[in-house]
C-alpha positions, 0 to 999 in steps of 0.5 A, a space after each residue: 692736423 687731421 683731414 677728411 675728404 669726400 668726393 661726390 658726383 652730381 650729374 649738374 654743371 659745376 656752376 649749379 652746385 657751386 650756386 647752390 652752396 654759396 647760400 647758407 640756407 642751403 647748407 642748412 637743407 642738406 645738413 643732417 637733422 641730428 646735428 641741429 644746425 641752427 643759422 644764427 648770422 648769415 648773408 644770404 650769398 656768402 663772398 670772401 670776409 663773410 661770416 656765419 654764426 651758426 649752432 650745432 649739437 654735437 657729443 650732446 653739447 650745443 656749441 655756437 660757432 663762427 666761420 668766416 668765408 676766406 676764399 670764394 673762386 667761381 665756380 671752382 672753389 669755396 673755403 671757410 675757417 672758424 673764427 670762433 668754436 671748440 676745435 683747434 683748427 678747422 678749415 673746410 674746402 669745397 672744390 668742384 671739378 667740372 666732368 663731361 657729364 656733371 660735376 666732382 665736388 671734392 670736400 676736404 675738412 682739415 682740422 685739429 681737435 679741441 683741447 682742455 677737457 672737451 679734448 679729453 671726450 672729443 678725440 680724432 677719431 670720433 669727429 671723423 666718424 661724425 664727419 662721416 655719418 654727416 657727410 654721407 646724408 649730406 651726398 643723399 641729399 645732395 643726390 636727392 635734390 639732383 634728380 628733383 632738378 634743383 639746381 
């Protein structure tokens, strides 16, 4: 299994991030437009056994996908696994870590690439540059959204 992991830090309580993030239309705010993240299902606050449907475009390809949320720890700890989508595995952690002046969120994606012929195209390597590219707008915009006090 291959892992990414990113650390971020927001001058927020963890418990602001942590809300923030539990909402998938906020996901979708801070997702890079270049993925095309599409919401198809989803709760408006997710909690454990949730699932979202969503669409994304990713090697030139539209994929639906589906996540279910399979640990929700406030204000410490959300992860959620794909039920259904092209990888083998994919399992993304959000851990957020209280500081005296803010918050560490730590995001680890742990996952195994595709096989069959989508395996052949979609290698390692190239889902984590892509991982990286998204995750680095993603901070931008998280940053962004910090400074504007939105949560």
């Amino acid at each position: 299994m291959a892992v990414f992991e990113d650390t971020l830090w927001l001058p927020c309580a963890p418990s602001s991030l942590y809300e923030f993030l539990l909402r998938p239309a906020n996901v979708s705010r801070i997702s890079d437009p270049r993925l095309g993240l599409n919401m198809v299902s989803a709760p408006d606050v997710v909690s454990v056994g949730s699932r979202i449907v969503f669409q994304v475009q990713g090697f030139g390809i539209v994929q639906t996908l589906e996540h279910e949320i399979i640990a929700v720890e406030a204000p410490r700890l959300i992860i959620e696994e794909q039920v259904k989508g092209p990888m083998k595995a994919w399992r993304h952690e959000h851990h957020f870590e209280a500081e005296e002046t803010g918050v560490r969120m730590v995001d680890r994606v742990i996952f195994e690439p595709p096989g069959g012929v989508l395996g052949f195209l979609v290698k390692e390597s190239k889902i984590l540059e892509s991982l990286e590219e998204g995750f680095l707008h993603r901070e931008e915009e998280l940053r962004r959204l910090a400074e504007q006090g939105a949560f």
